[in-house]
C-alpha positions as CSV (number, residue, x, y, z in Angstrom):
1,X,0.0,0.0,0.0
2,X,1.1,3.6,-0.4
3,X,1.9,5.2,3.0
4,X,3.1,9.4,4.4
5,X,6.1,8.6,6.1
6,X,8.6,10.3,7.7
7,X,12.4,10.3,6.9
8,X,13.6,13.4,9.1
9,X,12.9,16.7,10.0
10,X,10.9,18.4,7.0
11,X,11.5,15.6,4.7
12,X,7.9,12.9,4.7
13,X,7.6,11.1,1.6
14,X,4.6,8.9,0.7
15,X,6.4,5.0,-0.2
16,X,5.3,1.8,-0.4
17,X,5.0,-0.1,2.6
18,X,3.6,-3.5,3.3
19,X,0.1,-3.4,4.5
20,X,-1.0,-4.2,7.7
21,X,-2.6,-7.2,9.5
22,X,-4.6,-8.6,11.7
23,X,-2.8,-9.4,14.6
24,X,-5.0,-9.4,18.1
25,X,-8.4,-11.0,17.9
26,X,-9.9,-7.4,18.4
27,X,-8.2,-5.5,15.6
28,X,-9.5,-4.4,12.5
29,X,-8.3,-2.9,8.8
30,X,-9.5,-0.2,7.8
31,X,-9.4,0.9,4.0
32,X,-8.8,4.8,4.4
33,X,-11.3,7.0,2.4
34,X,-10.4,10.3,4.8
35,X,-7.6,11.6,6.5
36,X,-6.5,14.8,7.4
37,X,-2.9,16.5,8.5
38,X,-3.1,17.8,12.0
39,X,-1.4,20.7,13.5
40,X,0.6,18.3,16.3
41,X,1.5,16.8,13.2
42,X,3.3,19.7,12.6
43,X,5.5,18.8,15.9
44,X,6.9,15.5,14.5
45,X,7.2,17.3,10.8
46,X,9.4,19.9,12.7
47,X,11.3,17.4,14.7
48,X,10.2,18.5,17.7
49,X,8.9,15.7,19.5
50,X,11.1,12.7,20.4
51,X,11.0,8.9,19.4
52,X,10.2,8.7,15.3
53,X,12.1,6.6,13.5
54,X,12.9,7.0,9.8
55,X,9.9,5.0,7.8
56,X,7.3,5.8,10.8
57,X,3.7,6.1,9.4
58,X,2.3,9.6,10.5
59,X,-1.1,10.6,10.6
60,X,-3.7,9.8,13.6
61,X,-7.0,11.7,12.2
62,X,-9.2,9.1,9.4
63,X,-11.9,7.5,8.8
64,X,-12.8,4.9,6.3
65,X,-14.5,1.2,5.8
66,X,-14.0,-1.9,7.7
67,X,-12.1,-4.5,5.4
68,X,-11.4,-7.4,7.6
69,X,-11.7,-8.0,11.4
70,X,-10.7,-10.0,14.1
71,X,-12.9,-12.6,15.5
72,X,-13.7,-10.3,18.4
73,X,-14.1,-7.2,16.6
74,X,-17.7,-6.2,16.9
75,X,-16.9,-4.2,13.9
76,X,-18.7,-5.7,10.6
77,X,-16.8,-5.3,7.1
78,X,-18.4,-2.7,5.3
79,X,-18.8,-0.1,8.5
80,X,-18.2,3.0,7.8
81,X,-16.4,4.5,11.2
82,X,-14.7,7.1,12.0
83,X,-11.5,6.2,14.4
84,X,-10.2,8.1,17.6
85,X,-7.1,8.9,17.6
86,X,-6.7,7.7,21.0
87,X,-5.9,3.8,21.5
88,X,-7.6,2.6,24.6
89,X,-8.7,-0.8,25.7
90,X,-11.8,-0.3,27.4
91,X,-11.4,-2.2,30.8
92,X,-8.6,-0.6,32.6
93,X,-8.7,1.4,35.7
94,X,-8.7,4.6,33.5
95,X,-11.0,3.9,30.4
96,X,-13.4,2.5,33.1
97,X,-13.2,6.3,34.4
98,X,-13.9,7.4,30.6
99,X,-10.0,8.6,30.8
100,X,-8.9,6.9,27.4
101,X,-6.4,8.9,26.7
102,X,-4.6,7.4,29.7
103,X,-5.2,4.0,28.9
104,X,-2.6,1.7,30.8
105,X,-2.8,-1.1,27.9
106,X,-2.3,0.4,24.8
107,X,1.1,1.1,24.6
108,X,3.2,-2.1,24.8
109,X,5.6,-2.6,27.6
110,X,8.8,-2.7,24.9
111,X,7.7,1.2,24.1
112,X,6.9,2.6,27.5
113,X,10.0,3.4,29.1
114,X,11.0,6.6,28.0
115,X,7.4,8.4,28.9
116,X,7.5,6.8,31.9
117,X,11.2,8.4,32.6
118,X,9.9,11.7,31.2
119,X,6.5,11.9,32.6
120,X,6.6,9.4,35.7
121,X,3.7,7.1,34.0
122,X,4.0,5.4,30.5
123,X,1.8,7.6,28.0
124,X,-1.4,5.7,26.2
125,X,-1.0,4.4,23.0
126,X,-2.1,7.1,19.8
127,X,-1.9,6.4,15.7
128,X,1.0,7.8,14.4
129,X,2.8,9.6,17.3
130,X,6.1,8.5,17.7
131,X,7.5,5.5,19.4
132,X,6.7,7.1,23.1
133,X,3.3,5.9,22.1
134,X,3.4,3.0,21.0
135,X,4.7,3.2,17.4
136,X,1.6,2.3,15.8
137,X,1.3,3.2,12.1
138,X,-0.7,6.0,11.9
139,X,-3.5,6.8,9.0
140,X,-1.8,8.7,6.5
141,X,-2.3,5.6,4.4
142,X,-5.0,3.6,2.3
143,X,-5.1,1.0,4.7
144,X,-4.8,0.9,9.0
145,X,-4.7,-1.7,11.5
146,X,-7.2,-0.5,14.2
147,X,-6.2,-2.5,17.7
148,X,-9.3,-2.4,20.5
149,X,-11.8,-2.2,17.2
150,X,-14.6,-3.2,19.7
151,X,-13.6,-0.3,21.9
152,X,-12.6,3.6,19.5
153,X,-14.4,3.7,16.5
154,X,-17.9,5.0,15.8
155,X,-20.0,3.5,13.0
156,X,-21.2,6.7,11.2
157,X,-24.3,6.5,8.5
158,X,-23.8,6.8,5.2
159,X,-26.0,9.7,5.0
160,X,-23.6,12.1,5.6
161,X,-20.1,13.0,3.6
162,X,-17.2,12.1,5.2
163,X,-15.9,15.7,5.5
164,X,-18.8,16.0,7.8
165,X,-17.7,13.4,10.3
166,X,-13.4,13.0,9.9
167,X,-13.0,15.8,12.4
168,X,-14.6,13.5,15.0
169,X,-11.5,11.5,15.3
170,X,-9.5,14.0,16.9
171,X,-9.7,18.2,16.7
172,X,-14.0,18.2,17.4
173,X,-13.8,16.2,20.4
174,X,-10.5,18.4,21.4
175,X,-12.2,21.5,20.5
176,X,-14.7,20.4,22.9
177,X,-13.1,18.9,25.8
178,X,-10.8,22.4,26.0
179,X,-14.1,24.2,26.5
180,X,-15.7,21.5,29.3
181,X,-12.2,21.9,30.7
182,X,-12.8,25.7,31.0
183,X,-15.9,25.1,32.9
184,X,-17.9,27.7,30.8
185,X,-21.1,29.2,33.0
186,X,-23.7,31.1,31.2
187,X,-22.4,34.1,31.0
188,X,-18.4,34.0,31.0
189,X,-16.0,35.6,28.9
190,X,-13.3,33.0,27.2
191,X,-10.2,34.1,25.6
192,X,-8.9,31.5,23.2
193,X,-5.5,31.8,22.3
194,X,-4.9,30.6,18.6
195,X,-7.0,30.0,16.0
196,X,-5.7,27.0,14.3
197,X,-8.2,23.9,14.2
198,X,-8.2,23.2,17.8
199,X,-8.5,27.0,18.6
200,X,-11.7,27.4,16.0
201,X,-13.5,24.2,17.6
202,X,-12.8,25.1,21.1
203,X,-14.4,29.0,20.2
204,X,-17.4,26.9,18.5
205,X,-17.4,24.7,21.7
206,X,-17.4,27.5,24.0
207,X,-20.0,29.3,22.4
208,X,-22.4,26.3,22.1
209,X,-21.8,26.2,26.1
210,X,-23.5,29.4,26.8
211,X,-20.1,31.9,27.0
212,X,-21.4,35.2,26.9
213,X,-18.2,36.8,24.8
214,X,-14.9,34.2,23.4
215,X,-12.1,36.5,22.4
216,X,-9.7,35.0,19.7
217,X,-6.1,35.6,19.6
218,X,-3.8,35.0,16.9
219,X,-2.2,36.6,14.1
220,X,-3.3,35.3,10.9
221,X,-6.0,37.5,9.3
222,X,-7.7,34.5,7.3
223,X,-8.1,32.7,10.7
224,X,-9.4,35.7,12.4
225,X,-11.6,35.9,9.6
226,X,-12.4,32.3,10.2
227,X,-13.2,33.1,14.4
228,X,-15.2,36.1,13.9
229,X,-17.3,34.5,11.3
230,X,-17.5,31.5,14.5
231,X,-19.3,34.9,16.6
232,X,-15.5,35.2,18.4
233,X,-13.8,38.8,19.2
234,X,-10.7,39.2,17.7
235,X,-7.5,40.7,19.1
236,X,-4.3,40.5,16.5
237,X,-1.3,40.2,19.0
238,X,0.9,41.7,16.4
239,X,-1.5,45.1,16.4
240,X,-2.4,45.1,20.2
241,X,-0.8,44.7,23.6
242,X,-3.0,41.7,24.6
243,X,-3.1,42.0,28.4
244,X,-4.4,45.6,28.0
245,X,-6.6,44.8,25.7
246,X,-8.4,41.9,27.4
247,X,-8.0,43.9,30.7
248,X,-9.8,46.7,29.1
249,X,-12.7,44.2,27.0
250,X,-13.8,42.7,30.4
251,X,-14.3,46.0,32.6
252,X,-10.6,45.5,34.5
253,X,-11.6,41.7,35.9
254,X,-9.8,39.7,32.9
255,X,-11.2,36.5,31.5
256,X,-13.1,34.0,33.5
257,X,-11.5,31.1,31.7
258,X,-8.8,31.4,28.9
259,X,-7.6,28.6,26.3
260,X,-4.1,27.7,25.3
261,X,-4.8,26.0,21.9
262,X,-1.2,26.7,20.7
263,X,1.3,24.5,22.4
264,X,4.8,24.1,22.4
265,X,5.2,26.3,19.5
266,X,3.9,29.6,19.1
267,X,4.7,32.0,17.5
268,X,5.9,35.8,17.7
269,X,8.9,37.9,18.9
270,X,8.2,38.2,22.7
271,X,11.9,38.3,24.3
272,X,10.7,34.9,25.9
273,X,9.1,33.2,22.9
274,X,12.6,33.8,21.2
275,X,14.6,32.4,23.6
276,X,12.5,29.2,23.9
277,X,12.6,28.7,20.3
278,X,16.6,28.9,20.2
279,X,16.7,26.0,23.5
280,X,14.7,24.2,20.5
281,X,16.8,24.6,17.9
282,X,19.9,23.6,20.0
283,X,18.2,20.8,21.5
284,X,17.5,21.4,25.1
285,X,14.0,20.4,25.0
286,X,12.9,23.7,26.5
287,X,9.2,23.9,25.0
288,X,8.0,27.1,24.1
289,X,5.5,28.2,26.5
290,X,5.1,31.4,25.8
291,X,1.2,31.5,24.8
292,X,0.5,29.6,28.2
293,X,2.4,32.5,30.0
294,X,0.3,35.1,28.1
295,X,-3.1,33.2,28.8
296,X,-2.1,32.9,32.7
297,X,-1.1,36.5,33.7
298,X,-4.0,37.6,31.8
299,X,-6.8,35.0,33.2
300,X,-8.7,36.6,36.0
301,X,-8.1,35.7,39.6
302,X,-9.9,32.3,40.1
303,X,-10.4,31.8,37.1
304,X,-9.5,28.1,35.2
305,X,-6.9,27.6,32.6
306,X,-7.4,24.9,30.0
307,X,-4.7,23.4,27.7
308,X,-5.2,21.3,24.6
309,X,-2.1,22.6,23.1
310,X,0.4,19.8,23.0
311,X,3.5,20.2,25.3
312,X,5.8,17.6,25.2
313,X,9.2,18.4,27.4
314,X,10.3,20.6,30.0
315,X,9.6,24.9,30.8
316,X,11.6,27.5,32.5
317,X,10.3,31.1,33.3
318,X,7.0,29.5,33.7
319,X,5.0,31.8,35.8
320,X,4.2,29.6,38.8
321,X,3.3,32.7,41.1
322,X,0.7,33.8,39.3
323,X,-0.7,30.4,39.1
324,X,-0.7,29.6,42.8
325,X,-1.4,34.0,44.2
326,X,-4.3,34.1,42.0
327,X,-5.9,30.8,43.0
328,X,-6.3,29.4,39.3
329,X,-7.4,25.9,38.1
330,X,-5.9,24.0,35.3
331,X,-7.1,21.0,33.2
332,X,-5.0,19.6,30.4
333,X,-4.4,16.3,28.5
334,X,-4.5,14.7,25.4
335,X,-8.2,13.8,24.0
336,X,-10.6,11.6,25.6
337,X,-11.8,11.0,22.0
338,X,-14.1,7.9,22.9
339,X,-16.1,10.0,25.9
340,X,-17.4,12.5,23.1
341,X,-17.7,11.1,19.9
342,X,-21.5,9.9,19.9
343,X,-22.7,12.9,21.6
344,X,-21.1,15.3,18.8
345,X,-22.1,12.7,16.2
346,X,-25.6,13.5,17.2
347,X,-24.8,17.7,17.2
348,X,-23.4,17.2,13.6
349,X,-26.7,15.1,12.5
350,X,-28.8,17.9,14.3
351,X,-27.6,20.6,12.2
352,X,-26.1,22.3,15.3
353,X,-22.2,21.8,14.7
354,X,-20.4,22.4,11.3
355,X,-17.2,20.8,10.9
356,X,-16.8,21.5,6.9
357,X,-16.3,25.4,7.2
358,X,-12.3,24.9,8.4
359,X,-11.3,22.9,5.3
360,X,-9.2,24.9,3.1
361,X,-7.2,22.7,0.9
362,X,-8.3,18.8,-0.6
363,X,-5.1,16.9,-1.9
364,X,-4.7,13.1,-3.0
365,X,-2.9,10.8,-0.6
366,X,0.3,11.2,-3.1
367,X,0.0,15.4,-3.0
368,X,0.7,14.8,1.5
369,X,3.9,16.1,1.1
370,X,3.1,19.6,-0.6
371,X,0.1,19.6,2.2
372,X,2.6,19.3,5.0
373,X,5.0,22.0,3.2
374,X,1.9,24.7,3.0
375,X,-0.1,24.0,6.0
376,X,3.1,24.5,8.0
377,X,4.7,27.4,6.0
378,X,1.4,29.5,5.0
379,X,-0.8,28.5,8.0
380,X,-2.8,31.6,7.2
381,X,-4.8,30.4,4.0
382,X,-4.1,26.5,4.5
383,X,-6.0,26.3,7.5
384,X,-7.1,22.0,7.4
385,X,-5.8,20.0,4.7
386,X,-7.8,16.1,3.7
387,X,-5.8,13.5,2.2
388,X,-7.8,10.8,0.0
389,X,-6.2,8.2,-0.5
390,X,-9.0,6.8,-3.2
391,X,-8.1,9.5,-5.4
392,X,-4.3,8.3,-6.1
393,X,-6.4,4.8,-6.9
394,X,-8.7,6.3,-9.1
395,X,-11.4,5.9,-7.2
């Protein structure tokens, strides 16, 4: 089968790789008909995130049809599903607390040592994520090996295109969980820093859960565009001192709840965002936290901090008084995909969420490369990029 893999910082090529297998009795294969490039994908294109080996498989949002299954998949061949990026097992301590993302048995034992050295616990298993996760081929790729089949993917109806549904595998549910972690009230004003993807779901999110005002914050025009049309604010950080700004949009309070929806590499030329881009580039595995210090001075006091953004290493100057004198309340973590897929599933069917609006750009499964290149060099008008890999088929 033809695969996106990567072979080094800024270099992913799409080869031929053999296809996968069933292995366990609950896996599946999935045949690919939708996959999209992510912003963490972004990380591992800039070789930012540890643990990839040249030939690695990338991608962890797709959806597609069920070709063969194990004999305890309750998949059937023909299901049309949609796939979390999470891997999660179901019966552990944590999926049994709707935790997936911290699933205790889907990364194998062989791959969980060096999370567990950098994060005191072994991460989860996730598609296409490095080796730190479990270095399962990810779904940049006509076909997939799904492992807990019976436990991540959502059988979707046929009614409805797959652009409508592919975003339920990973940046909807995100989107979402980063505004149930800012425990919106009826009411609130959210600031949302960045408005990639995950920024523009979380706004949507937010909105849906009765914020009074969401401020946007970024410094694209296009994705501006993109939040305002949402019913966000908009503040351009390159245009407007931020803190005064939000300061002076909420009456002096700040923010009940603000979103970091950036991660580990914003963007900018803040004296601090500069220097924790050049501990990156000379590998000390400083992330750049800069967006995260921005939305925590600026948060009001008691007010809750959420964090989708990915982080993925270690932080200095992070501004730990402010968290603890003004009494905030953080939530973070990667997706608990499996928790919130039926109930958006239903919001999409209802005509109440729109997924299709943030797709800019609509490439073959061969074209991934060029996608990676412009979504991470021109961000501003390539704002979601979907791969088909039917269309390098013919189909």
């Amino acid at each position: 089968m033809r695969a996106l893999t990567w072979h080094g910082k800024h270099d992913v090529r799409v080869d031929t790789v053999p296809d996968p297998e069933i292995v366990n009795p609950r896996d599946a294969i999935i045949e690919v008909t939708a996959t999209a490039i992510c912003g963490s994908d972004l990380h591992l294109y800039d070789g930012v995130i540890p643990g990839l080996v040249p030939g690695d498989i990338l991608g962890h949002e797709f959806m597609g049809r069920v070709v063969e299954t194990g004999p305890k998949s309750t998949l059937k061949k023909g299901d049309r599903v949609v796939v979390p990026f999470t891997i999660s097992c179901g019966a552990c301590f944590f999926c049994q607390q709707q935790q997936f993302s911290a699933c205790d048995n889907s990364n194998p034992v062989e791959k969980q040592e060096a999370s567990e050295l950098l994060y005191g616990h072994p991460m989860s298993g996730l598609f296409g994520y490095s080796h730190m996760t479990g270095g399962y081929p990810g779904g940049q790729a006509e076909y997939v090996r799904v492992p807990f089949s019976d436990v991540g993917p959502i059988v979707v109806p046929d009614g409805v295109s797959d652009e409508q549904v592919l975003f339920l595998s990973d940046i909807l549910p995100t989107g979402w969980m980063a505004a149930e972690n800012a425990d919106i009230q009826d009411g609130d004003t959210v600031a949302v820093w960045g408005c990639g993807p995950v920024g523009l779901f979380a706004i949507q999110s937010a909105l849906l859960m009765g914020a009074h005002q969401v401020i946007a914050i970024d410094h694209y025009p296009g994705r501006l565009d993109l939040a305002r049309k949402l019913g966000a604010k908009v503040i351009d950080y390159t245009q407007t001192h931020v803190l005064e700004a939000l300061m002076e949009m909420t009456g002096g309070i700040g923010p009940d709840a603000v979103i970091d929806a950036v991660g580990m590499e914003s963007h900018g030329f803040a004296p601090d965002r500069i220097m924790d881009a050049l501990k990156q580039k000379v590998g000390i595995g400083a992330d750049n936290v800069h967006a995260l210090r921005m939305a925590l001075m600026a948060v009001r006091k008691g007010g809750r901090v959420s964090i989708p953004g990915v982080y993925g290493g270690l932080a200095d100057k992070f501004p730990i008084g402010a968290l603890m004198e003004k009494g905030l309340q953080i939530r973070t973590g990667q997706t608990h995909v499996q928790k919130y897929t039926r109930q958006l599933l239903h919001r999409i069917l209802e005509g109440e969420i729109d997924t299709t609006f943030l797709i800019s750009h609509r490439l073959s499964l061969e074209d991934a490369p060029t996608g990676y290149r412009n979504f991470h060099g021109n961000q501003d008008e390539w704002t979601k990029v979907v791969l088909t890999p039917g269309a390098a088929r013919g189909t």
